[in-house]
N, C-alpha and C positions, 0 to 999 in steps of 0.2 A: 652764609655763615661758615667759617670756616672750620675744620675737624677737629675737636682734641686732643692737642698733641700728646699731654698727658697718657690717655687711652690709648694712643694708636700708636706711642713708644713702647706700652705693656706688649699690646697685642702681635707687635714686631721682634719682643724679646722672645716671648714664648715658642712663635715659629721658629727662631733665630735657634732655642734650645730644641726644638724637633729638630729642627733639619741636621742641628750637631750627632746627637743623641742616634738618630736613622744612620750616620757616616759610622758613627762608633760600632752599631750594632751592625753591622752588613759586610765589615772584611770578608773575602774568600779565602779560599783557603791556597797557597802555592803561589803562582807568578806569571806572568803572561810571559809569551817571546820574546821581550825587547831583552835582548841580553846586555844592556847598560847596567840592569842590577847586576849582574854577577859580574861586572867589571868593577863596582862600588866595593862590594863585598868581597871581593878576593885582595881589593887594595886595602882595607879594613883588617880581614885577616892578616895578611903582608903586616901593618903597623901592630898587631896585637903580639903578631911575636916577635918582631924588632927587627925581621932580617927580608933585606932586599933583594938577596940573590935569586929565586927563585923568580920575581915579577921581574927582573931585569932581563933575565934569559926569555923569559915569554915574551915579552918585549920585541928582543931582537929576532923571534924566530916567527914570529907571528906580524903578519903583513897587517892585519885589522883589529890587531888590538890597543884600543887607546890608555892612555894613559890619565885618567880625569883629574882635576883639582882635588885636595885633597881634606879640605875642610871639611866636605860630607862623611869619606875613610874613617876620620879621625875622631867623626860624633859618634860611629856606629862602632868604633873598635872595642871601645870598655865591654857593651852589651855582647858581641861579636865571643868576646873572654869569657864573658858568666851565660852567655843565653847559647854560643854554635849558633848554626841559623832557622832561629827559630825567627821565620817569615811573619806571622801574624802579629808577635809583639815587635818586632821592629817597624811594621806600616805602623801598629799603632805610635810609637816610639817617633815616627815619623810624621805621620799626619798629626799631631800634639804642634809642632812648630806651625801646621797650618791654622791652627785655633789661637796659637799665640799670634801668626802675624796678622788676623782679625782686629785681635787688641791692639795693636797698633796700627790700625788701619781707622780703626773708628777713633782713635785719640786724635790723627791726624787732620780729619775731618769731622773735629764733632764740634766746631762753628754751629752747626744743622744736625743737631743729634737725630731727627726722624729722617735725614734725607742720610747719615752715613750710617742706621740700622736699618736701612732698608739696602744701602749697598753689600753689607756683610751679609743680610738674607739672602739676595741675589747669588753672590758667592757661594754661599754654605748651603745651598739646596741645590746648586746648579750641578746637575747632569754630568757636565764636563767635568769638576772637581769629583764630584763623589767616583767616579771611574779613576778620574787621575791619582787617587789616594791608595789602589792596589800595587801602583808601581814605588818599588823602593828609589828614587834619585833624590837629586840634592836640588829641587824646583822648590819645594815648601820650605826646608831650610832658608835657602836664597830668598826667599818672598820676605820669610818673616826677619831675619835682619835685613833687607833692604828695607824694610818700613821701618825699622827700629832706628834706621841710620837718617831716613828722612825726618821721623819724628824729632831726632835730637837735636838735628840741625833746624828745627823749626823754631824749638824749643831755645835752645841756646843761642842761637845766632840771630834767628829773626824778632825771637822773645827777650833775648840777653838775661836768659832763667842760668842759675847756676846749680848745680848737681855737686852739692861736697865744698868745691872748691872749683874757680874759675877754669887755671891749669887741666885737674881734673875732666871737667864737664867738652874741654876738646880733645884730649885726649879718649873718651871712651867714644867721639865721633868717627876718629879716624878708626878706633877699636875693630868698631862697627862695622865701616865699610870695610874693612880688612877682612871680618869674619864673613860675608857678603860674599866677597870677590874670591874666597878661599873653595866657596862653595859651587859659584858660577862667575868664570873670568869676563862676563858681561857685564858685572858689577861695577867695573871700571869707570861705568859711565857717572858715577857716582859722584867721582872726584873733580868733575867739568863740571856740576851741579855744584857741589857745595864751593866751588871758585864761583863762581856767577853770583851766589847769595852772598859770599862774602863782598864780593866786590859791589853790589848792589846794595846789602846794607850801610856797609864802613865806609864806601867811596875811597877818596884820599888820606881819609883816616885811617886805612890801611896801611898807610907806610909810617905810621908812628912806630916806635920800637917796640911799645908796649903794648900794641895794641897787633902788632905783626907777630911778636912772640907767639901767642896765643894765638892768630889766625895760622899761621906755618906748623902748629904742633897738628894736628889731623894727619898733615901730607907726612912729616917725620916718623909719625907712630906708623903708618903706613906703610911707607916704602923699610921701616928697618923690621918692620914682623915679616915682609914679605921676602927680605933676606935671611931671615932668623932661618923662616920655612923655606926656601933653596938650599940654607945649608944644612940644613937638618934631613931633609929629602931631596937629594941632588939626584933624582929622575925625573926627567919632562921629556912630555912627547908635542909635536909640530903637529900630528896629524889633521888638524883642525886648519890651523894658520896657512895649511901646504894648500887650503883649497879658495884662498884668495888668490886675486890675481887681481894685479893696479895695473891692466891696461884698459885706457881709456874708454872701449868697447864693449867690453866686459862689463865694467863696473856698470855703465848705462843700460846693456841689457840686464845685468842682476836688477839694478834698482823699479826697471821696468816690469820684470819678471814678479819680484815681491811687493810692487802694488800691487798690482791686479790680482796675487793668490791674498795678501794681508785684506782685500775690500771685503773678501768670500769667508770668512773662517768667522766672524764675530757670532753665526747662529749656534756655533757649538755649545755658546755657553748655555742655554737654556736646553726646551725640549728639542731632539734630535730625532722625535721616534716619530709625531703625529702630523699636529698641526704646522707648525714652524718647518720642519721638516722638509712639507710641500711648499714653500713660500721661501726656502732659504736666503735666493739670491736678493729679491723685496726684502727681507727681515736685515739682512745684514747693512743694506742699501740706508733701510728706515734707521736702523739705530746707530752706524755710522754720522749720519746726517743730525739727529738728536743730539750724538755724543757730539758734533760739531758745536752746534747750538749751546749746547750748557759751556764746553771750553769758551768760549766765545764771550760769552758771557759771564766767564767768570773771570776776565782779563781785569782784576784789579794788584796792586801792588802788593796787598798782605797775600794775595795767594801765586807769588813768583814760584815759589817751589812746587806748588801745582800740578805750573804750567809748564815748568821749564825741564822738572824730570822725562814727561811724556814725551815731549820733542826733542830731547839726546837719545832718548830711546830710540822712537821711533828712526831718528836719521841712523842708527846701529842696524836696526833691523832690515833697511832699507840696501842695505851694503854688503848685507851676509849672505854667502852664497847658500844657504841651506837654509831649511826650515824643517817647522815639524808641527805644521795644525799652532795651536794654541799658546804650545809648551814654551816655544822663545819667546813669543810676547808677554807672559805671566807675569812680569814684574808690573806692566803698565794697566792689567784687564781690570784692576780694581777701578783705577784714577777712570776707566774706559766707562765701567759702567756706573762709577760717579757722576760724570758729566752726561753720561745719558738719560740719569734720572733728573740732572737738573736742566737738561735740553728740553724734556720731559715738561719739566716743569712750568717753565720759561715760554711753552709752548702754549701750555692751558692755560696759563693766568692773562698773555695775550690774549686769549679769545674768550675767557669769562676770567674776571676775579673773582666772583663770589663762587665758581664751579669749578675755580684751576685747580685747585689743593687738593677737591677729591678725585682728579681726571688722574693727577699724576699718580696718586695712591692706589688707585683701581689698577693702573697700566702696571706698574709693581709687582701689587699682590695677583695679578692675571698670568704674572711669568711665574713668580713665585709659587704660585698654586700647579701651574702646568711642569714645572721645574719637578715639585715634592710628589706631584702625580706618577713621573718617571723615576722617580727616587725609590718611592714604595714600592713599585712595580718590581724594579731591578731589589730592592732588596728581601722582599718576597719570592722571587723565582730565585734566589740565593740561597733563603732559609731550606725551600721546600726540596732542593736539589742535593747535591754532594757536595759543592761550590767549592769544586777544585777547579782552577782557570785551566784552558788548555795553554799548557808549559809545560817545562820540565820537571812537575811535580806530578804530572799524569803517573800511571802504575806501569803505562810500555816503557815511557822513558825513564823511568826508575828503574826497569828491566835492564834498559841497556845501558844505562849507568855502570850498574852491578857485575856484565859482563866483561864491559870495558875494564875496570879496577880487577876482576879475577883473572882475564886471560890476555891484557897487555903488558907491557914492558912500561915503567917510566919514563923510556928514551923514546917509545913509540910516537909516531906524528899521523893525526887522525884525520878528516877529510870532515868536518860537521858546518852546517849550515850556520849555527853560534858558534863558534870559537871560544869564545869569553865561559862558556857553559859548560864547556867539555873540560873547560880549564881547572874552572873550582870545582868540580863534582868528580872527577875522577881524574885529576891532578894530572892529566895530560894534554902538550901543547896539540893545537889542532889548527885549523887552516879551512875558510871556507871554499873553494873553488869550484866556480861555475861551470868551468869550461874542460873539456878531456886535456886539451893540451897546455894547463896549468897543472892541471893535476900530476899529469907526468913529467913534470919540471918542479916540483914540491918534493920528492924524496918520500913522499906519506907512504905508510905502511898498512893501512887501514880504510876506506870509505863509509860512510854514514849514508843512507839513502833514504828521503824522507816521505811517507807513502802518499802525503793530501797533498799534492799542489796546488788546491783552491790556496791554502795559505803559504806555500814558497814557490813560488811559478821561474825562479831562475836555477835549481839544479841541475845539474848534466841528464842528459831526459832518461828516464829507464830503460829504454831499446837501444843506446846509445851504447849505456852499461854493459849489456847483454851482452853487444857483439862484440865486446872485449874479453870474451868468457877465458881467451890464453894467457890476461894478464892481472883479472881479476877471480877470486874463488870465493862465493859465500859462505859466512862463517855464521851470524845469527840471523835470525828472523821471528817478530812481532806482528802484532796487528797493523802498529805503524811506522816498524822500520825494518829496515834489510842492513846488513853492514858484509862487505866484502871485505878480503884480505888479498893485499898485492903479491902474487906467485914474485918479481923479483924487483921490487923497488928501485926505483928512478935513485942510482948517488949521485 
């Protein structure tokens, strides 16, 4: 006999609101090192007070600082105006887009409303998000209008639903993908996807005038907002693009290279501390193979957009010389662990029907349980602690913040391991350099010395420093930093 769905839709919402409810409550406090946030937020501030010049000189004087898309900038600049940075209300500010792209995750899949609240449980307890919601970027943005853009196109195109007005209802698709792609320029894959459905739905009926007006309005809303924003912010930067390379060789080892790290990484989502832990390369092997299974499986015609987002994705991901754990594939880890609960599925109904329905719900609630177990944990030793991240909200590096802004010059050029960090916090350009003889080819006026190298193992070594004693003079020192002053600066 099989489960009530009734019941065990309750009993998935309620976790569904713990596991929210645990993320709300468990912010730390400050930021971790990835100095992406302070490249957000300095481009935020940039937009809040309307002038360029200052990020355009950082820019050009600064070897590693990028230039991001600026859809994220441009969410966070109003608050940026009335909040400064005030870090806790913008995660939260921020992690609110990840609760909205739920909703639109479960609309998209809620054909099987217990199999797509137990995906959004999955999600919203998992380990990996609940960590990932300390960082300010523009990943949650990006998730929740790319679902919003799939949703509509489901809706509209494959439902032929109207929203207002027919007009209307493709113009807020293209809307969509534009705010998507504004936020992460991997969005792009978007508009391969919604050609495919088009051409899949309309066929030949595509080139009626009438019927092509209305399919051609997405790509026009699109490409003319994405000039509107060039000419409105005529800053871009390549740094990204500069690290493709279309030679034949290449591209085959990249694609080589990120199989084999993309087979390894799917254990993050769940527990990372215990069980699964030990078992990584099995877990990732077993729900890869799942998640085969339910794709596979779910190869019918009303679910093209599905199937067809995952695999532009994936051929993207496949191609990109960089990676980062989790973070680039996040657009796809929903659909990922969709089809692994219905691989799941599909799994135990083969080997009992009357016992499938509650194999796959145990398998579920067993990750789900171990997921909210690491949840607690981490948001308990958060409570009980100071739940200051180490960052640059620690009390040393607010020390030498403070010094920085009282005894440099604006024109000064500073030697820090962030860049981006040294930028917004004491408004001087800075430059990370590994090596002595960058360093003395930088002009810099200043060094930063970072005392743990369990966490930056590529600074110029400290004995290194030392024996420069005739061209370097210490000026502060901390628990955890040293900063030196250049006796006569490299012109």
């Amino acid at each position: 006999m099989a489960p009530k769905k009734g019941l065990i839709f309750r009993i998935l919402l309620v976790l569904l609101f713990v596991s929210i409810v645990i993320n709300l409550l468990s912010f730390q406090n400050g930021h971790n090192w990835g100095d992406d946030f302070a490249g957000y937020l300095k481009q935020a501030q940039v937009l809040s007070k309307g002038n360029f010049a200052d990020l355009k000189v950082n820019m050009t004087q600064m070897d590693n600082i990028l230039n991001y898309p600026w859809g994220y900038p441009m969410l966070l600049s109003p608050f940026i105006h009335l909040l400064d940075f005030h870090l806790n209300l913008l995660k939260l500010y921020t992690y609110l887009f990840f609760i909205l792209s739920l909703l639109f995750i479960f609309l998209l899949l809620r054909k099987d409303r217990t199999m797509a609240l137990m995906t959004l449980l999955l999600l919203s307890s998992s380990p990996y998000f609940w960590e990932f919601k300390e960082n300010l970027l523009a990943d949650y943005p990006n998730l929740c209008f790319t679902y919003l853009s799939l949703y509509l196109m489901r809706e509209v195109i494959q439902g032929q639903k109207i929203i207002l007005n027919e007009l209307l209802s493709h113009f807020l698709i293209g809307f969509s993908v534009f705010v998507s792609f504004s936020m992460r320029n991997q969005s792009i894959v978007l508009l391969p996807v919604l050609l495919i459905l088009q051409l899949f739905v309309y066929g030949r009926k595509a080139l009626r005038p009438a019927v092509l007006i209305k399919l051609i309005l997405p790509y026009i809303t699109f490409f003319a907002l994405a000039l509107v924003l060039s000419w409105l912010i005529p800053i871009s930067s390549t740094a990204y693009a500069e690290q493709y390379n279309f030679s034949l060789l290449f591209i085959l080892k990249t694609i080589g290279n990120n199989v084999v790290y993309y087979l390894k990484v799917w254990n993050e989502l769940f527990d990372s501390t215990s069980l699964i832990a030990h078992f990584s390369g099995i877990f990732s092997g077993f729900a890869i193979c799942l998640a085969l299974i339910g794709f596979a499986g779910s190869i019918r015609k009303e679910n093209i957009l599905l199937l067809v987002f995952p695999l532009i994705c994936i051929c993207l991901f496949l191609i990109t010389p960089f990676y980062q754990g989790l973070r680039y594939a996040m657009p796809i880890v929903p659909l990922f662990v969709f089809f692994f609960l219905k691989g799941a599925h599909y799994l135990s109904m083969k080997i009992s029907r009357a016992r499938g329905p509650y194999a796959y719900l145990c398998l579920g609630i067993f990750l789900v349980l171990l997921s909210l177990k690491s949840i607690v944990a981490g948001a308990y030793v958060n409570y009980r602690t100071s739940r200051i991240m180490k960052g640059p909200y620690e009390p040393d590096c607010q020390e030498l913040f403070r010094y920085i802004e009282k005894n440099t010059s604006p024109a000064d050029r500073i030697e820090f391991w962030k860049p981006r960090v040294i930028l917004l916090y004491t408004g001087r350009n800075s430059i990370f350099t590994p090596t002595r003889e960058l360093y003395l080819n930088k002009g810099l006026k200043y060094m930063v010395y970072y005392k743990y190298p369990d966490i930056l193992n590529d600074q110029i070594p400290l004995d290194t420093v030392y024996m420069h004693k005739d061209e370097l003079s210490p000026c502060f020192s901390n628990n955890s930093y040293l900063m030196f002053k250049t006796r006569e600066p490299a012109k």
